[in-house]
C-alpha positions as CSV (number, residue, x, y, z in Angstrom):
1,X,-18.2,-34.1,143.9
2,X,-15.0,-32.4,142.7
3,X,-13.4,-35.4,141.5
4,X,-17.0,-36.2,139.7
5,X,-17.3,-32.8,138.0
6,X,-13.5,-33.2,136.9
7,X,-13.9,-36.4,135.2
8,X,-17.2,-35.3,133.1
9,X,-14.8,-32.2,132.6
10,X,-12.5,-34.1,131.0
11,X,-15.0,-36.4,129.1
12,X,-17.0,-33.2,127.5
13,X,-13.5,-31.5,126.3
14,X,-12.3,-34.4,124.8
15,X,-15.7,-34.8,122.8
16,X,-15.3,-31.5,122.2
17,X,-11.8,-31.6,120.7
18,X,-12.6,-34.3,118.3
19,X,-16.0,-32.5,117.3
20,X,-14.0,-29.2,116.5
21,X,-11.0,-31.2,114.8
22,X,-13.8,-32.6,112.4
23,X,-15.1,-28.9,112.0
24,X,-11.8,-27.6,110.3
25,X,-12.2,-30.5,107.6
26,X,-15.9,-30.4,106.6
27,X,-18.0,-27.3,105.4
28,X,-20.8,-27.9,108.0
29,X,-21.9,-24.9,110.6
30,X,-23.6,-27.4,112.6
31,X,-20.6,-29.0,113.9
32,X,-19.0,-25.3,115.3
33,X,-22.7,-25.5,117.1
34,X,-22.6,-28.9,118.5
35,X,-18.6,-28.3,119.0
36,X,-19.2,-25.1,120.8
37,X,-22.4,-26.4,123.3
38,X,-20.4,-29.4,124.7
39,X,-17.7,-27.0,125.1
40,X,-19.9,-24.6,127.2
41,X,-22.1,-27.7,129.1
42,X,-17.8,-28.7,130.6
43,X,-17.4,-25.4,131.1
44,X,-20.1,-25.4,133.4
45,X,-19.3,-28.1,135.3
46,X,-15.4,-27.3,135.3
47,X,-16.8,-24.5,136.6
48,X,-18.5,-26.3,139.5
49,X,-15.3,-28.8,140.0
50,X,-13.4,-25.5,140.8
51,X,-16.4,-24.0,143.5
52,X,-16.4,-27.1,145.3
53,X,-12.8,-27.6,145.7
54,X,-12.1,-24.0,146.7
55,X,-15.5,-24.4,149.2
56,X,-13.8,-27.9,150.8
57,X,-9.9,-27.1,150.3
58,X,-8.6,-24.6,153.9
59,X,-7.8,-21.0,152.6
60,X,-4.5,-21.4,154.2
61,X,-3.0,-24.4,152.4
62,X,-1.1,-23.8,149.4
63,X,-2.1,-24.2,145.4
64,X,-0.7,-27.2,143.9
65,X,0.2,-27.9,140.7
66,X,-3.1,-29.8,139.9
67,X,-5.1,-26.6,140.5
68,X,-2.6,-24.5,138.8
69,X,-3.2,-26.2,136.1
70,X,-7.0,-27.1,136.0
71,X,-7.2,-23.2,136.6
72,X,-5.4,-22.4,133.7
73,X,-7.5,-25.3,131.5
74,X,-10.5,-23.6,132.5
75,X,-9.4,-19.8,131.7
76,X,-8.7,-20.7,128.7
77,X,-11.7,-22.2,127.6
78,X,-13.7,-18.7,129.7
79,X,-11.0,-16.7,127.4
80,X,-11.9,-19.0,124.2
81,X,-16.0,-18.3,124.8
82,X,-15.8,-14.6,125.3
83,X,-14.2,-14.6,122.0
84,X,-16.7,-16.7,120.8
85,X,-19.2,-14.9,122.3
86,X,-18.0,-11.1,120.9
87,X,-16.4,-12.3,117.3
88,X,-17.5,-15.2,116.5
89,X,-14.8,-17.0,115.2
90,X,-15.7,-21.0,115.7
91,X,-12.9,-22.3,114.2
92,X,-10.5,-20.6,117.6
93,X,-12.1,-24.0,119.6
94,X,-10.2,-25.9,117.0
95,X,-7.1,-24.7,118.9
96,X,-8.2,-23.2,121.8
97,X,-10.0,-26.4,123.4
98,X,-7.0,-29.6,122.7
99,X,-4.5,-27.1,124.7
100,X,-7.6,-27.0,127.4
101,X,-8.2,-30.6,127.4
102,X,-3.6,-31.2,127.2
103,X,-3.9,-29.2,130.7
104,X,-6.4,-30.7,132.6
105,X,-5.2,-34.0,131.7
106,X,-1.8,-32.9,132.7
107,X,-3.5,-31.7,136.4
108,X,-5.2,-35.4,136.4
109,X,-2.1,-36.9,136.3
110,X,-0.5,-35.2,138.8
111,X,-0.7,-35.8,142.7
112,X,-2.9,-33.3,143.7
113,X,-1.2,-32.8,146.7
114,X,1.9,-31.9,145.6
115,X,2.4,-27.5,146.5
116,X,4.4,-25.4,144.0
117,X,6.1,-23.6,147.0
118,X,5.4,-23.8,151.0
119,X,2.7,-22.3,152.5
120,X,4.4,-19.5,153.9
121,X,2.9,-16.4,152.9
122,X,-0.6,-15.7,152.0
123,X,0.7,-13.8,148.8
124,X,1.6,-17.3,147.2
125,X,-2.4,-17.7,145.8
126,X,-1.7,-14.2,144.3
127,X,1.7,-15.6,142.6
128,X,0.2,-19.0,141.3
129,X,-3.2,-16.9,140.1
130,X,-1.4,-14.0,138.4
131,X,1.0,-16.5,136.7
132,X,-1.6,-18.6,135.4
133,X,-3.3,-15.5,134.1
134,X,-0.6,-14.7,132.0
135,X,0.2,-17.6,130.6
136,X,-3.1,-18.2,129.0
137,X,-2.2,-14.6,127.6
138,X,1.0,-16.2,126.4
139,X,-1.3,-19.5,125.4
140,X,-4.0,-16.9,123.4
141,X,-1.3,-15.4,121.6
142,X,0.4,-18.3,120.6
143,X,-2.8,-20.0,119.0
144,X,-3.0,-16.4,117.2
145,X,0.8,-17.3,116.0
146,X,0.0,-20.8,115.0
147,X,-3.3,-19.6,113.3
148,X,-1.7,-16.7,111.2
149,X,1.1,-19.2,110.0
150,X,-1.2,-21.4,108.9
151,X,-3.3,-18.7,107.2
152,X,-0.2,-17.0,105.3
153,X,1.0,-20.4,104.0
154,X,-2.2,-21.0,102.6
155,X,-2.4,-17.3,100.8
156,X,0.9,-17.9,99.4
157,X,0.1,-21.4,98.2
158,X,-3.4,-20.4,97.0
159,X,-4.9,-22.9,98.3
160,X,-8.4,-21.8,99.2
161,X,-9.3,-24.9,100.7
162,X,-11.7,-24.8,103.8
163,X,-9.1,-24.2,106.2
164,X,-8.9,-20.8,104.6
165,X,-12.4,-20.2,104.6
166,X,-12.4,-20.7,108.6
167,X,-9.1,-18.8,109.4
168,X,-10.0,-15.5,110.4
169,X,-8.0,-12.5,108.8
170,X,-3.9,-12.3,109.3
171,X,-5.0,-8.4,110.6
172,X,-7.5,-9.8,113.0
173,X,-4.9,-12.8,114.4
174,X,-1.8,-10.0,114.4
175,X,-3.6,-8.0,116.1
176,X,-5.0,-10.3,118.3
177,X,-1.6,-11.8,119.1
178,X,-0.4,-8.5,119.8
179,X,-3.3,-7.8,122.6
180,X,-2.9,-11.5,124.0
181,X,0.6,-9.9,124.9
182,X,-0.3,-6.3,126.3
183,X,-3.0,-8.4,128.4
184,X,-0.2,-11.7,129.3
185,X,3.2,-9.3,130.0
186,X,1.6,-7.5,132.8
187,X,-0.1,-10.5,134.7
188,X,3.0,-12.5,134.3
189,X,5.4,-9.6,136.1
190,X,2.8,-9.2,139.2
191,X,2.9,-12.8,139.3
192,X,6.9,-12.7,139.7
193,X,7.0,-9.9,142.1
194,X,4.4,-11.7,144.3
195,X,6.8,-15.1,143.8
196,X,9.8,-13.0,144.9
197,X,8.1,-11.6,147.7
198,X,6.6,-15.1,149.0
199,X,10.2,-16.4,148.7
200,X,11.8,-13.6,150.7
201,X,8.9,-14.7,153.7
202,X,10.5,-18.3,152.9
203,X,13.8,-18.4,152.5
204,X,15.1,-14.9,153.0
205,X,15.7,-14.2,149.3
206,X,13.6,-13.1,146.8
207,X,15.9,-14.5,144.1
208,X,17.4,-17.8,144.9
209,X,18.0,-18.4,141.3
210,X,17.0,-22.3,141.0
211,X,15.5,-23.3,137.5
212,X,12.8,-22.3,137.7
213,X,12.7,-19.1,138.8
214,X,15.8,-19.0,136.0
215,X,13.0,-20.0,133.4
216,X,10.0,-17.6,134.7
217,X,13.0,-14.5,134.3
218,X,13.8,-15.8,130.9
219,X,10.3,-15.8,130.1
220,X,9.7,-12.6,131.0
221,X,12.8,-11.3,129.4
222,X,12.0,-13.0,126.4
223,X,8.5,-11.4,126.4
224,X,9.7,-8.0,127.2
225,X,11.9,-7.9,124.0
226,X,8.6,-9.4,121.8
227,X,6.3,-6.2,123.9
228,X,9.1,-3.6,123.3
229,X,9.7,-5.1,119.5
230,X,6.2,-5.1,118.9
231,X,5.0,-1.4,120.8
232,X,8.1,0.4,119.2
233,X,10.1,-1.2,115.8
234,X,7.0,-2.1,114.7
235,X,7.3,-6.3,114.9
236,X,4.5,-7.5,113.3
237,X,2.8,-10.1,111.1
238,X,5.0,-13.3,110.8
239,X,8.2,-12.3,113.2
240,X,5.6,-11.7,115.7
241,X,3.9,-14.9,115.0
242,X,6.9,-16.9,115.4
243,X,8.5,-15.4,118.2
244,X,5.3,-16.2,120.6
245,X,5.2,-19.9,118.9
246,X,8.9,-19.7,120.5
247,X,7.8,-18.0,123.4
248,X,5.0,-20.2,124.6
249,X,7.3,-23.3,123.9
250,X,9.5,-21.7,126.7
251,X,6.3,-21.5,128.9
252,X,5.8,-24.6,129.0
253,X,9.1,-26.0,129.0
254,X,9.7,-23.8,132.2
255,X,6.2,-25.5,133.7
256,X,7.7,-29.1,132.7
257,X,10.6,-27.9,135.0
258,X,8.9,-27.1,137.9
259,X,6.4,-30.0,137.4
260,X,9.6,-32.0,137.3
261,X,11.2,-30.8,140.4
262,X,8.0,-31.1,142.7
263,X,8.0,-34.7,141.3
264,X,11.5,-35.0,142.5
265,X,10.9,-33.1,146.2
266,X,7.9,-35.5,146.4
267,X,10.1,-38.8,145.9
């Protein structure tokens, strides 16, 4: 049933990347509607894929990478159609959905059986959860970036094309980078703490230092400087913008990593 749900998943998001990719070249409405319905109809049954799993899987056995990652494809698109739902901006899909769709085909082509750390400690669910949750923070406010670069070349170009018409305002996506990061920055350092802790239970440390808690520390560090810059100098507009391009791009590199090293435990 799972694996069923997760295929028409995938299916639905990939007809509903190309249908909002077409919306950011052609004038028509009807496309955001079409785009954002087939969007909502995978949601659903993401939504289902994710019930049944959690229903079958034991409560006790550890989140794998898979399910790190379908979890994280699916709050994005829930983050993408409250949005939607409050602000209306359609053209957000046009970014929002592609990175939904890049990590659930990610989690497909991963052995779903692979954990991201031993089952050790109950807290581990907590770690994987609260990580996730900030990195679609991270992921939010590095669409905003990518959105408000976009948006300030084409003011500076003058070229009102209808990109520009779509784009919401570079004070709307500033400040919704900004609020992607007060939401991310939290989420992200419970999600470390609950690591630490759940390594402590495994291997008597809570720092072991291994890559990939070197690139989660980074992250965060890197993060902290964009909050503080942001909360207190006054960082705003296109530093802002660019640094959580930069930012995210250490996300995922980071994820790679520790994709990477289960693949090489598992071998």
């Amino acid at each position: 049933m799972a694996a069923v749900c997760f295929m028409v998943t995938m299916v639905l998001y990939f007809v509903a990347t190309v249908s909002f990719l077409a919306y950011l070249l052609r004038r028509s409405e009807a496309l955001s509607k079409v785009s954002l319905g087939i969007t909502a109809v995978g949601f659903v049954s993401h939504t289902i894929a994710l019930v049944t799993r959690m229903v079958v899987a034991s409560s006790s056995s550890p989140p794998s990478f898979y399910e790190a990652l379908s979890f994280f494809s699916w709050m994005l698109i829930l983050v993408f159609l409250a949005v939607e739902f409050r602000h209306r901006i359609h053209v957000l899909g046009s970014f929002m959905v592609p990175l939904a769709l890049v990590s659930l085909v990610s989690a497909a082509a991963l052995p779903e059986t692979v954990p991201t750390l031993k089952p050790v400690f109950k807290t581990l669910w907590f770690h994987v959860t609260l990580s996730m949750l900030g990195t679609v923070g991270f992921a939010v406010a590095f669409v905003a970036g990518v959105m408000y670069l976009i948006q300030d070349r084409l003011l500076k170009s003058k070229r009102f094309n209808v990109l520009y018409s779509k784009l919401p305002a570079l004070d709307f996506l500033d400040h919704l980078n900004q609020q992607s990061i007060v939401l991310g920055f939290p989420l992200l350092t419970l999600g470390i703490v609950t690591g630490a802790i759940s390594a402590e239970f495994a291997r008597g440390s809570y720092v072991s230092w291994n890559p990939e808690q070197t690139g989660a520390l980074v992250t965060w560090l890197f993060y902290f400087v964009v909050l503080l810059g942001r909360l207190t100098v006054g960082w705003r507009a296109k530093r802002a913008a660019y640094l959580t391009v930069i930012g995210f791009a250490c996300v995922i590199l980071t994820l790679v990593g520790v994709v990477l090293k289960g693949h090489g435990a598992l071998s």
